[in-house]
C-alpha positions as CSV (number, residue, x, y, z in Angstrom):
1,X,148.5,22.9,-80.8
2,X,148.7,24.0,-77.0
3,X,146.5,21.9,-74.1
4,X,144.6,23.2,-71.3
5,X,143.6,21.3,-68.8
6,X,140.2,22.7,-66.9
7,X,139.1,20.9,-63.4
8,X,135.7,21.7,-62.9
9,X,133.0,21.3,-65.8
10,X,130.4,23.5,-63.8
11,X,128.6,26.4,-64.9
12,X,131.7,28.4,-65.1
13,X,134.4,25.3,-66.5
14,X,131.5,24.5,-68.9
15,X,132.3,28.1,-70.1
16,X,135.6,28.1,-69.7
17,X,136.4,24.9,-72.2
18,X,134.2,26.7,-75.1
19,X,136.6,29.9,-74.3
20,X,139.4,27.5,-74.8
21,X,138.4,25.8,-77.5
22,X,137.5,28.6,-79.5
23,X,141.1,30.3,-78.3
24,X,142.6,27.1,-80.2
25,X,143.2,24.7,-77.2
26,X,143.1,21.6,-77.5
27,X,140.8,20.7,-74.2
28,X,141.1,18.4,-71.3
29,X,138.1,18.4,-68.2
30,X,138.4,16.9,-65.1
31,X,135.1,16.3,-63.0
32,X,133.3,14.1,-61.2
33,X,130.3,13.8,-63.1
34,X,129.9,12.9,-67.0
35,X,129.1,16.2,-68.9
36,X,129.6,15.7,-72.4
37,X,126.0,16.7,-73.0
38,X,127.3,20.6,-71.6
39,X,129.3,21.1,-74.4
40,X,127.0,19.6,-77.3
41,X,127.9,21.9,-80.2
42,X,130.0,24.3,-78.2
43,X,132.8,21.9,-79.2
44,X,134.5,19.8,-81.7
45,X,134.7,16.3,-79.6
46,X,138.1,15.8,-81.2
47,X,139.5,18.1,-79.7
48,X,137.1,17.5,-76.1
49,X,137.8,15.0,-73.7
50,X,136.4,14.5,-70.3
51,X,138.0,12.8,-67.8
52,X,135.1,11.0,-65.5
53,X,137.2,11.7,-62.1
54,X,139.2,15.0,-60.4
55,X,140.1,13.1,-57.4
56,X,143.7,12.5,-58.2
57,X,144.9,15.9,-59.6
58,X,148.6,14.7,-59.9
59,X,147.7,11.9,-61.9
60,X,145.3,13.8,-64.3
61,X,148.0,16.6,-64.7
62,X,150.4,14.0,-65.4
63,X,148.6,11.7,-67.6
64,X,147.6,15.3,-70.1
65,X,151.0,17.3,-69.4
66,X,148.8,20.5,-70.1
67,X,150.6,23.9,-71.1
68,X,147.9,25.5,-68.6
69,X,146.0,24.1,-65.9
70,X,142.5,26.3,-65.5
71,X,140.8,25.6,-61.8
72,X,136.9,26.5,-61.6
73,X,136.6,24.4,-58.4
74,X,135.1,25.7,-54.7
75,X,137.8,27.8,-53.4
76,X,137.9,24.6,-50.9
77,X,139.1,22.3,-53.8
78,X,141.8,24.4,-55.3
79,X,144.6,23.5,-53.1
80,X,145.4,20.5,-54.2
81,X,145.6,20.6,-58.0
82,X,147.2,24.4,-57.7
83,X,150.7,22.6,-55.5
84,X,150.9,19.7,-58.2
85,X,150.6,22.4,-60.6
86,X,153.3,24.2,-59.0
87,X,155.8,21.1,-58.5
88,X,155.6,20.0,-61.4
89,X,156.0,23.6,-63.1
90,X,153.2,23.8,-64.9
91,X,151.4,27.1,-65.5
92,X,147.9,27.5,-63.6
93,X,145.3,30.1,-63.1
94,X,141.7,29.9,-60.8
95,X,139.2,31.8,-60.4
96,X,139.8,32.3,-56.6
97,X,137.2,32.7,-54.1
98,X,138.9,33.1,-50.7
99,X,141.9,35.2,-49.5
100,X,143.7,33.0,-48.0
101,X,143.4,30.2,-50.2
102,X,144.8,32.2,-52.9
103,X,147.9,33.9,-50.3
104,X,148.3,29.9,-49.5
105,X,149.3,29.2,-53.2
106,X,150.9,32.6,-53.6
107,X,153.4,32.1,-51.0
108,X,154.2,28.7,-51.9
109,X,154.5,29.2,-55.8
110,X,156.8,32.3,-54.7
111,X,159.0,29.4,-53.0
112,X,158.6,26.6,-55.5
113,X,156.9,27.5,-59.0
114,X,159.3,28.0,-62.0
115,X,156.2,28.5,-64.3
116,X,153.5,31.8,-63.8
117,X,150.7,31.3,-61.6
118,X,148.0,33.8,-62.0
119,X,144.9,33.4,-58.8
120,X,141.7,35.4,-58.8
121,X,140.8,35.9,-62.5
122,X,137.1,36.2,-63.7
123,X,135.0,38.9,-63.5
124,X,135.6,40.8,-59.9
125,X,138.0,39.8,-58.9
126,X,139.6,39.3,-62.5
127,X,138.4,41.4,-65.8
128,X,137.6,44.8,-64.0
129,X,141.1,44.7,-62.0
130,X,142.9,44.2,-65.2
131,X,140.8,47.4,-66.6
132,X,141.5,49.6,-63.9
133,X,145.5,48.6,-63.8
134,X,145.5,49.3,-67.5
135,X,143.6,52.9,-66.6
136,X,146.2,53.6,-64.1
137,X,149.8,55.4,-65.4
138,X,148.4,55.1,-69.5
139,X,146.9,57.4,-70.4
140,X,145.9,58.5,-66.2
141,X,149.0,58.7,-64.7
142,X,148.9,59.7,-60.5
143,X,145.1,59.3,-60.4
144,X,143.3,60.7,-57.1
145,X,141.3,58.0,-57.3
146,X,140.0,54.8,-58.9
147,X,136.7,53.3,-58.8
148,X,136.1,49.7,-59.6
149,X,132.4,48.5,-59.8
150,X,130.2,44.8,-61.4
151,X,126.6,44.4,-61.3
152,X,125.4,41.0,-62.8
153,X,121.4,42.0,-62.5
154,X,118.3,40.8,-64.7
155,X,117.9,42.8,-68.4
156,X,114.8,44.4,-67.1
157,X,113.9,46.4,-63.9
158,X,111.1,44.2,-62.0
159,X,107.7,45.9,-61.6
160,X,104.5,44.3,-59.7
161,X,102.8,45.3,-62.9
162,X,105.1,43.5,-65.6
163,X,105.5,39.9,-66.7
164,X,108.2,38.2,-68.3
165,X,105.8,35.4,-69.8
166,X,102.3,34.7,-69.1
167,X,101.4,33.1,-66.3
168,X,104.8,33.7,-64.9
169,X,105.1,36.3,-61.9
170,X,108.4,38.9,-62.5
171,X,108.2,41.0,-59.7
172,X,111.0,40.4,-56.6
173,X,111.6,43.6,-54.6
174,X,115.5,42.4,-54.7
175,X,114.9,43.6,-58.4
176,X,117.5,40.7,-58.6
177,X,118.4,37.6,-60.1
178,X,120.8,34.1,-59.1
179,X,123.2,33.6,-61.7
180,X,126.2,32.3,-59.6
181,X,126.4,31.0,-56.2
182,X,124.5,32.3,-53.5
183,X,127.0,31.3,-50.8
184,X,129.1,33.5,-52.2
185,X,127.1,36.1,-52.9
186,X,126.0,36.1,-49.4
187,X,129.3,35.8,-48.2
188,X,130.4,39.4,-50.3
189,X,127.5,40.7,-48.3
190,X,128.3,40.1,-44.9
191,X,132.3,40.1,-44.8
192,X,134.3,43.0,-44.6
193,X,136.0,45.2,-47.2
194,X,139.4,46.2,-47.7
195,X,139.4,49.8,-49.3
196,X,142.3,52.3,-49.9
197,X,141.5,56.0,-48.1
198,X,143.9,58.4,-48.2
199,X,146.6,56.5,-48.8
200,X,145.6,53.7,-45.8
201,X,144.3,50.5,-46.5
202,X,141.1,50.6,-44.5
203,X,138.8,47.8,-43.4
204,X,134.5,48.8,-44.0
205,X,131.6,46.8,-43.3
206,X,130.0,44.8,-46.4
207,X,127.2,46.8,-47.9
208,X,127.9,50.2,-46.4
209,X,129.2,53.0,-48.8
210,X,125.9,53.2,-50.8
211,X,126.6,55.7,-53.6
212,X,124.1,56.2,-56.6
213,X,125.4,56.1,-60.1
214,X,124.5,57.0,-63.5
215,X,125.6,54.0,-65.9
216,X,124.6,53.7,-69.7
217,X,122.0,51.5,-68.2
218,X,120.1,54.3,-66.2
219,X,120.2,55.2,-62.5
220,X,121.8,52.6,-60.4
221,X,123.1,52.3,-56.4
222,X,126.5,50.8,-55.6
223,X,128.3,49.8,-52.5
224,X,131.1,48.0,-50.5
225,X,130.9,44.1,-50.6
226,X,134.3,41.9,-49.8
227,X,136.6,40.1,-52.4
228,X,136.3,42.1,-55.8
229,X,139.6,44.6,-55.1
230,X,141.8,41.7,-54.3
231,X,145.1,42.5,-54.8
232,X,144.4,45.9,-56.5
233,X,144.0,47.9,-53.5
234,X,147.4,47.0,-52.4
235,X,148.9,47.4,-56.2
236,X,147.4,50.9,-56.2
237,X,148.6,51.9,-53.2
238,X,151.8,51.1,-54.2
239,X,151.7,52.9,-57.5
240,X,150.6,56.2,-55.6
241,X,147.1,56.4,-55.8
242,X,145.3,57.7,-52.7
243,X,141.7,56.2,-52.7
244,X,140.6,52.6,-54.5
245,X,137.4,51.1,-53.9
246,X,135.1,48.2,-55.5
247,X,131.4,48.4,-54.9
248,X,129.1,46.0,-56.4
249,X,126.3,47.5,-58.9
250,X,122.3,47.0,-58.2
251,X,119.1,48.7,-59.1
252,X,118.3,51.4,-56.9
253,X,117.0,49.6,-53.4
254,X,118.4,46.8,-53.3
255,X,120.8,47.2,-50.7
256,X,118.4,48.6,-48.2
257,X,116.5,45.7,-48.4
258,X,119.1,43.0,-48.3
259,X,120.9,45.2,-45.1
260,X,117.4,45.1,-43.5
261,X,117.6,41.5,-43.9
262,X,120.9,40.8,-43.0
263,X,121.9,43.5,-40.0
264,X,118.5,44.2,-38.8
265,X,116.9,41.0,-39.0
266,X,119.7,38.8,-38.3
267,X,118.5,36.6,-40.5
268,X,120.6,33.0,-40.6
269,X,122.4,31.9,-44.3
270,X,120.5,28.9,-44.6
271,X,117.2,31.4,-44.4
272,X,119.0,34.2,-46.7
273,X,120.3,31.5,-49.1
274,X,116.4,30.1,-49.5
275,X,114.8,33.4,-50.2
276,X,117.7,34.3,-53.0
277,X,116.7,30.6,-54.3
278,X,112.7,30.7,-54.4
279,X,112.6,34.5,-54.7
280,X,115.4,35.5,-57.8
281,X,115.1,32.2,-59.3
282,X,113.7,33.3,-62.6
283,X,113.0,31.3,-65.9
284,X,116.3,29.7,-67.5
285,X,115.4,31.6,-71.0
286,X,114.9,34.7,-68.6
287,X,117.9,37.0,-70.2
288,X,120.3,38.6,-67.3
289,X,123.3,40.8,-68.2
290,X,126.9,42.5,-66.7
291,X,127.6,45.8,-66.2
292,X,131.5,46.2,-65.8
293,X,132.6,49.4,-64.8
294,X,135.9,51.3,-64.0
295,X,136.0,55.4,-63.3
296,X,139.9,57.3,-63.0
297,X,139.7,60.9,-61.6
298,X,142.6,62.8,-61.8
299,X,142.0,66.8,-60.6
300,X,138.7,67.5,-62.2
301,X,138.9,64.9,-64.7
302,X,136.9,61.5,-65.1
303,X,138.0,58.6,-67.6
304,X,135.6,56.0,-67.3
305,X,135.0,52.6,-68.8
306,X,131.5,50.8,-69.4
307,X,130.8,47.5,-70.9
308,X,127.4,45.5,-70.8
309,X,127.7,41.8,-71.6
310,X,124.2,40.1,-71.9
311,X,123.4,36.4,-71.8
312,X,121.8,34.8,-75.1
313,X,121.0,31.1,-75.0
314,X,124.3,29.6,-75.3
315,X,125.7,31.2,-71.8
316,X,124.3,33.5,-69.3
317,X,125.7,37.1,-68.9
318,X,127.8,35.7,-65.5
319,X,128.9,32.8,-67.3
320,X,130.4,35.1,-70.2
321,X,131.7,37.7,-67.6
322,X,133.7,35.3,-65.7
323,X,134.7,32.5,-68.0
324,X,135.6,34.3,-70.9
325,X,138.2,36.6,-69.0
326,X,139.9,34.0,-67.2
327,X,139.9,32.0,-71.0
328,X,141.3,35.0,-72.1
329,X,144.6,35.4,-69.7
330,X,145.1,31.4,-69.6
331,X,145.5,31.6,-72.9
332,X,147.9,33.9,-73.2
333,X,149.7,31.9,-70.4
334,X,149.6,28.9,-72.7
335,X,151.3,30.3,-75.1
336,X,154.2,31.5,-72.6
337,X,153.9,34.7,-72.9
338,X,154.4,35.6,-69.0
339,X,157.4,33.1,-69.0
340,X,160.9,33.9,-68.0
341,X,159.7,37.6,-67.6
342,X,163.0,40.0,-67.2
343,X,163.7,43.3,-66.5
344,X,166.6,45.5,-68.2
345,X,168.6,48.0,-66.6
346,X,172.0,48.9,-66.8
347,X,173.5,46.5,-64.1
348,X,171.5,43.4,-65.7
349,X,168.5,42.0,-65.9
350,X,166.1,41.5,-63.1
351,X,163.7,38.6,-63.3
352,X,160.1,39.9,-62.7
353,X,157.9,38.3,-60.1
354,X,156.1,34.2,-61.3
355,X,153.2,35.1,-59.3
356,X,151.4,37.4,-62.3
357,X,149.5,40.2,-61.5
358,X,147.1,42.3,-63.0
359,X,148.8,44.9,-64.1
360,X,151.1,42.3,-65.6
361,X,148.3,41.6,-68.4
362,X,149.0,43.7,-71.4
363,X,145.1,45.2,-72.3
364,X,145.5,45.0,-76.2
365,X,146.2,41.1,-76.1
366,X,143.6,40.8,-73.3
367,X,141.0,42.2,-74.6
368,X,141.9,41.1,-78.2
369,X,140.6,37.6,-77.4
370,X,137.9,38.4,-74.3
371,X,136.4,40.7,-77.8
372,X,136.9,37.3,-80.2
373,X,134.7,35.6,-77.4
374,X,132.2,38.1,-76.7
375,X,131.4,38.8,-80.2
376,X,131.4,35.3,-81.6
């Protein structure tokens, strides 16, 4: 039976070892804190073991000489165990968090790695990149353009007239809910974009490029915030198309109000970060969901794909949106599939990049086990 090897036993490595586990891994956690009461039930503890310390990733990774290595670490943290990963040629994945953290490993695993390495994989970046690669040349080959958009957002629109329980209030005006971490949600906000126009890579302000869209879940806005494209704008642009784009998903006003707050206010992090706390901080049996979706036009054709994933009281919507994918790809790492990856032609084989890319996922066995996951 293969081993993975998860650092982080948060919200998201909680998730990650039940994806794991129920992929067939045997699994290994490295934190700081004792969490065996995370995974109560989620796991067979024969098969679970925590170590109580991720201070000294070289030892860890030697002492369990995993077949994958899964970081759910602070982008801050990820450094460290992604090199002794890498020396030691042992597969890893992350679920990124900062550009130049993951272009820091990418560069040295181009150097140094002899086993894949596969950064920014979750839910944007991650799942909807690997959708809209797998959109792009089968069945829509030259596409004019390629839309990728994510909304984690509360299973109900907020009104000041409805209630979610009695007593309790469920009316923000954000019409929004925290489900993951609100430095980095603020951080998407205010940073710039990378978007491909025309063929260009162009740089645009965080929050501008508000579009309304028509999803199976009603009328909702969408526009620009930072990190979701990662590398897709610069694989599309090399495959030909002309415009690619990721835009977050919201109900309809949302952005106006967090702009006002943000731009026109000027309001500081710390302040931002407390009103997202206190003022989307709904009941833990409060339900929240995931819209992922991905539109291809070519001419005056639209190809579109739409998934909703909703939380239940096992994991919320994020936690399945995120961990599950990245479960999903590791796996498949595991059990070698990217390994020794060659081309044919006729003057010999080429050997393909070890840094893995979306497009390198093949859907079917993707989405073959995020669909075992999301079902069970």
């Amino acid at each position: 039976m293969k081993t993975a090897l998860i650092f982080g036993l948060g919200r998201m490595g909680t998730a990650i070892s039940y994806g794991m586990f129920n992929l067939g891994f045997n699994v290994h956690c490295a934190d700081k804190v004792p969490a065996q009461y995370k995974l109560k039930g989620l796991v067979d503890q024969a098969r679970f073991t925590l170590i109580d310390d991720n201070t000294d990733a070289e030892a860890i990774i030697d002492k369990v000489n995993p077949d994958v290595v899964i970081s759910s670490m602070p982008y801050h943290q990820l450094w460290p165990v992604a090199k002794a990963c890498i020396d030691r040629g042992i597969r890893y994945c992350d679920l990124g968090g900062r550009v130049d953290v993951s272009e820091k490993i990418n560069k040295y695993g181009t150097k140094n790695a002899s086993k894949p390495i596969f950064t920014d994989l979750g839910l944007a970046p991650g799942w909807v990149n690997i959708v809209a690669e797998s959109m792009v040349g089968h069945p829509v080959s030259n596409p004019d353009k390629v839309e990728l958009m994510v909304g984690g957002l509360p299973s109900k629109r907020m009104s000041k007239t409805n209630s979610l329980f009695d007593g309790v209030a469920a009316w923000n005006p954000l019409n929004y809910m925290v489900t993951w971490s609100v430095d980095g949600l603020i951080n998407e906000y205010r940073d710039d974009c990378l978007v491909l126009k025309n063929g260009e890579t162009k740089t645009v302000k965080g929050m501008s490029g508000l579009q309304p869209v028509t999803s199976i879940l009603g009328d909702l806005e969408a526009f620009y915030t930072s990190g979701g494209a990662s590398h897709t704008i610069e694989s599309m642009k090399k495959r030909g198309v002309k415009n690619c784009s990721y835009r977050t998903l919201r109900y309809p006003g949302h952005r106006d109000l967090i702009r006002w707050l943000i731009n026109d206010i000027g309001l500081p992090d710390d302040v931002l970060s407390e009103i997202f706390v206190k003022g989307c901080n709904l009941p833990d049996d409060y339900r929240d969901l995931v819209i992922v979706k991905c539109d291809v036009y070519k001419d005056d054709n639209t190809m579109s794909f739409e998934k909703v994933v909703y939380g239940d009281n096992r994991f919320t919507a994020m936690q399945k949106a995120t961990a599950f994918p990245i479960s999903s790809v590791a796996a498949l790492m595991g059990e070698g599939v990217f390994d020794d990856r060659v081309q044919q032609n006729r003057s010999g084989d080429v050997k393909l990049p070890i840094i893995l890319g979306y497009s390198d996922v093949t859907y079917s066995a993707f989405n073959d086990k995020l669909a075992s996951l999301l079902n069970k």
